[in-house]
C-alpha positions in Angstrom: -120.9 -131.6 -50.3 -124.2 -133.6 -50.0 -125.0 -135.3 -53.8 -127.6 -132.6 -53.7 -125.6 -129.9 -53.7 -122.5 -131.1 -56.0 -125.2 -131.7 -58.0 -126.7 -128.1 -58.3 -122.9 -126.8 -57.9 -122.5 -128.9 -61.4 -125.8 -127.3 -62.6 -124.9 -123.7 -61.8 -121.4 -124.1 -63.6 -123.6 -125.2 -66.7 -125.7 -122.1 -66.6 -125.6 -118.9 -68.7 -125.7 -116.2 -68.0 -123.1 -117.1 -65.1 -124.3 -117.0 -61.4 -121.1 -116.8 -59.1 -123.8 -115.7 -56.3 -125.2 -119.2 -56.3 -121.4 -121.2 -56.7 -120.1 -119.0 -54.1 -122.4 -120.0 -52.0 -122.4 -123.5 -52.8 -118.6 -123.7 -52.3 -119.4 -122.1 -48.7 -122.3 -124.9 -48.5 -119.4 -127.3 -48.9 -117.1 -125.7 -46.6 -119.6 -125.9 -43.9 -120.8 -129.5 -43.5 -123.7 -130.3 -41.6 -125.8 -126.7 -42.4 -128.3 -127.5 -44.6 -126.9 -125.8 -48.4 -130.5 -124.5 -49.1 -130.2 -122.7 -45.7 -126.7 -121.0 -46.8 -127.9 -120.0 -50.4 -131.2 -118.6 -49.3 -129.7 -116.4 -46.8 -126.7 -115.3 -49.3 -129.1 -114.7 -52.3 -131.8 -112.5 -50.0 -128.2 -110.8 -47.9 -127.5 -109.7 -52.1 -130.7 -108.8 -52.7 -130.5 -106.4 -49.4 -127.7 -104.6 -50.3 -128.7 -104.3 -54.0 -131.8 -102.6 -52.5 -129.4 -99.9 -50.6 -128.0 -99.0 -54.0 -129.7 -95.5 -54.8 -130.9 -94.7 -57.7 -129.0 -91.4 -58.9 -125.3 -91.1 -59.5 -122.9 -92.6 -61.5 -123.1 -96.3 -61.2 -119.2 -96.9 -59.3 -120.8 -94.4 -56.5 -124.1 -95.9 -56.2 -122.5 -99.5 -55.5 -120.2 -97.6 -53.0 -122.8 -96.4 -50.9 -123.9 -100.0 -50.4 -120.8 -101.7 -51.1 -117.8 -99.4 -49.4 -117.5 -100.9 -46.2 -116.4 -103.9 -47.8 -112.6 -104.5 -47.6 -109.9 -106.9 -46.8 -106.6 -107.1 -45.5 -103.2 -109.1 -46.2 -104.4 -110.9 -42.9 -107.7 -112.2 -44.8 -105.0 -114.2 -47.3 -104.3 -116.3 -44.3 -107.9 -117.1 -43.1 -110.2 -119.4 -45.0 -113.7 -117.8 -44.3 -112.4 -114.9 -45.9 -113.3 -117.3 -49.3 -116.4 -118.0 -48.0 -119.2 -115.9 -49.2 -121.7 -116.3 -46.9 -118.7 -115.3 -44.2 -118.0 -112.0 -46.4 -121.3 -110.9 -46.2 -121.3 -111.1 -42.5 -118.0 -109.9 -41.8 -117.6 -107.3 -44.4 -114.1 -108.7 -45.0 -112.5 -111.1 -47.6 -110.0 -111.6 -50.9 -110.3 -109.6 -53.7 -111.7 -112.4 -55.7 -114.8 -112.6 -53.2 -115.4 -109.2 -53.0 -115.3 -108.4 -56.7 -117.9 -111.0 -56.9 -119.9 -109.8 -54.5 -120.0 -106.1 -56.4 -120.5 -107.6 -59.7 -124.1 -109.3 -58.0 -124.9 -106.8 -56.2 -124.9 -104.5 -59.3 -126.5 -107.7 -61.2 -129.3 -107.2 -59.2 -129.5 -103.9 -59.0 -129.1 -103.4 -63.2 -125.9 -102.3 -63.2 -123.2 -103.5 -65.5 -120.3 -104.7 -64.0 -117.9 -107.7 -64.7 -114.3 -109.1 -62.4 -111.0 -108.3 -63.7 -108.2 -110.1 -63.1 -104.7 -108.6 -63.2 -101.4 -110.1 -62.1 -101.5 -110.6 -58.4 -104.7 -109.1 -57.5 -108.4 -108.9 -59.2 -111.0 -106.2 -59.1 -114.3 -105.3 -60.6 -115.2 -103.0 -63.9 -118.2 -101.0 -63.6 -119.5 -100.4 -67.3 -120.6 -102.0 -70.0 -117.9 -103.8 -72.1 -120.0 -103.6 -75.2 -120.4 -99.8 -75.1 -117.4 -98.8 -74.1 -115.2 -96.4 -76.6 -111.4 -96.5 -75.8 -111.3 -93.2 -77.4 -114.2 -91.9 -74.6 -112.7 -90.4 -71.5 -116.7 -90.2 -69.6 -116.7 -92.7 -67.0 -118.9 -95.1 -68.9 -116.3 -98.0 -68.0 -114.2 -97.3 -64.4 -112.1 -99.9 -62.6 -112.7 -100.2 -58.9 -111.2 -102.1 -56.2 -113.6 -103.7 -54.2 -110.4 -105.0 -51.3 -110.1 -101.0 -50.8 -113.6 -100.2 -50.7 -114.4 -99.8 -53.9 -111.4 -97.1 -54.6 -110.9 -96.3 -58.2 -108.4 -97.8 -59.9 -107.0 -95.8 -62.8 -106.4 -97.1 -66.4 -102.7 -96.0 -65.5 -102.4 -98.0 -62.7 -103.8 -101.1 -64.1 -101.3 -100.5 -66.4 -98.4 -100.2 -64.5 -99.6 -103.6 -62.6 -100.0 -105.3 -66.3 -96.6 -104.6 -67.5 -94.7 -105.0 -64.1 -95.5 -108.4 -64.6 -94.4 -108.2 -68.3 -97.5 -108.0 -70.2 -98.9 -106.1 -72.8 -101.6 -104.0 -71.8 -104.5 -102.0 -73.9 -107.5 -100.1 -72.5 -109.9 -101.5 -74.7 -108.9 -105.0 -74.1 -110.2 -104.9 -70.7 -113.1 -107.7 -70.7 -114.5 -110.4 -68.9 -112.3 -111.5 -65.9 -109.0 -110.8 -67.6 -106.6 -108.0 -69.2 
């Protein structure tokens, strides 16, 4: 990565609220020498702000990132290929890790003022559509739903996050879910 960019990667990590849209990108930047990393990011950030603009307006929020977001995927063969870590690849594609394409639906609902935030549970991650402020543990009313952006954006259900969470030996409580972890 030029000085230019490992400079504004340094400056993005710095930055709050977080913008993964602009360190994916710049990780991609790096990954692809010799393309100019303005050139990657601007046509990343304006590929987001396309799909956010395919997000309609009605509908529970999980649903409306679906329609712009559920032909996004991946597949165990993405684990063995590296542009499936690479956003800008992603986008073109429609394919990548879980990782990638929780980011990718947390932006996209970002920019299209929906809450959303990655969750990371033992051996896999996946996206939380809700706000974690709001939420009531005691509320069963969709406010807060787990959705796995490698299937397409397939619900996940508390019980199954669950079941993941304490296969691997952990505690786990409902209304602990937060920010990128159980």
């Amino acid at each position: 990565m030029a000085d230019r960019s490992r400079d504004w990667f340094a400056e993005v990590l710095r930055s709050t609220p977080e913008r993964l849209d602009l360190g994916a990108l710049l990780i991609a930047a790096r990954a692809t020498p010799g393309i100019d990393p303005e050139r990657i990011v601007d046509a990343g950030l304006g590929e987001l702000d396309r799909l956010a603009a395919q997000v309609p307006d009605g509908g529970r929020d999980d649903e409306r990132l679906r329609v712009a977001l559920g032909d996004f995927t991946g597949s165990d063969e993405d684990y063995l290929n590296l542009s499936s870590s690479l956003l800008p690849r992603v986008l073109r594609t429609r394919r990548g890790l879980p990782i990638l394409l929780s980011i990718l639906w947390t932006e996209v609902a970002r920019r299209a003022g929906i809450d959303a935030y990655g969750v990371a549970l033992p051996g896999h991650f996946i996206a939380c559509v809700g706000n974690p402020e709001t939420f009531r543990a005691d509320a069963v009313d969709g406010s807060r739903v787990l959705v796995d952006p490698w299937r397409g954006g397939a619900l996940v259900s508390y019980d199954r996050a669950r079941d993941i969470v304490e296969r691997a030996g952990f505690a786990f409580r409902r209304d602990k879910i937060g920010r990128a972890h159980v």
